[in-house]
SERO-4910 file (N, C-alpha, C, O; in steps of 0.05 Angstrom, whole numbers):
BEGIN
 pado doro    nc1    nc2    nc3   cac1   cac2   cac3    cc1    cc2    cc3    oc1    oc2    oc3
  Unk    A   -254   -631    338   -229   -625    353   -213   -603    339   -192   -595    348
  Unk    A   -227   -591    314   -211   -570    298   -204   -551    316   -183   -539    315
  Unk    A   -229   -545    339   -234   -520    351   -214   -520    378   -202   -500    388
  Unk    A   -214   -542    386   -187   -552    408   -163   -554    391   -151   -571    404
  Unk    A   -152   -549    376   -129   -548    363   -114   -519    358    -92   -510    364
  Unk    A   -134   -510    345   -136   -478    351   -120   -463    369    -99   -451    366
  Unk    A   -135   -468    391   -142   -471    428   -116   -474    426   -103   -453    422
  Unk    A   -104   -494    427    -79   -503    442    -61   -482    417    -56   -459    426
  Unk    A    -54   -485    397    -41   -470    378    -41   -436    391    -26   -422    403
  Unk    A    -63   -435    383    -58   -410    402    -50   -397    425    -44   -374    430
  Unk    A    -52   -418    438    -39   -415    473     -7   -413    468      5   -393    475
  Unk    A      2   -430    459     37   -437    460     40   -416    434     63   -419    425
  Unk    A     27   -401    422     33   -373    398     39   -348    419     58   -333    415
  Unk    A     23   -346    439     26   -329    459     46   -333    475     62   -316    482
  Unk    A     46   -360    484     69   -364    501     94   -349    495    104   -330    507
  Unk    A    103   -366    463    120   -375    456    135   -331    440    158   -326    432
  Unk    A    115   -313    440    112   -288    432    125   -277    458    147   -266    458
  Unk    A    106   -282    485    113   -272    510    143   -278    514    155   -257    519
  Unk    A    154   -294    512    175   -304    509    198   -294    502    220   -293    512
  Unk    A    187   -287    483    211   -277    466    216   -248    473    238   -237    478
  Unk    A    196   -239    472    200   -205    489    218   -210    507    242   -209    500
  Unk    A    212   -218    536    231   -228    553    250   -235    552    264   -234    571
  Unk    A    258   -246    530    287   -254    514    293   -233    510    309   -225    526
  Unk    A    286   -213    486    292   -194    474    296   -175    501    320   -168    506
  Unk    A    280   -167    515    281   -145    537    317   -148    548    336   -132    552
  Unk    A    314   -173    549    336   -173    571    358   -173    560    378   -165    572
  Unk    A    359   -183    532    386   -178    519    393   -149    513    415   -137    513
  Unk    A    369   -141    507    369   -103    498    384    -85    529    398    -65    531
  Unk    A    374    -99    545    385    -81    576    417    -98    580    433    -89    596
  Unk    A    421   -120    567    451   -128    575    467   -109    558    486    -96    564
  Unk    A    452   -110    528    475    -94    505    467    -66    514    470    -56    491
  Unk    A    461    -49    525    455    -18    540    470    -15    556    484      5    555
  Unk    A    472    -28    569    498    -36    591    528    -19    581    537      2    589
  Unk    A    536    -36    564    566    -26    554    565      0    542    582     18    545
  Unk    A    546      1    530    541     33    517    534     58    535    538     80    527
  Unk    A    521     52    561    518     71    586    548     83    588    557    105    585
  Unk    A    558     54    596    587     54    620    604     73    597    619     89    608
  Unk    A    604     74    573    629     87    560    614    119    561    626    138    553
***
């Protein structure tokens, strides 16, 4: 089951990576925002 552990570890490593971009993206285009407008 080492090799299914892996497996799953690595799935939610990606997820949890994808994620955070998407986090990060979107906070980066809220804080751009105020700095455009001035």
């Amino acid at each position: 089951h080492f090799i299914q552990a892996l497996i799953y570890v690595g799935v939610h490593a990606l997820i949890a990576v994808l994620s955070y971009l998407v986090l990060v993206g979107d906070i980066k285009r809220i804080e751009l925002k105020p700095v455009a407008g001035q």
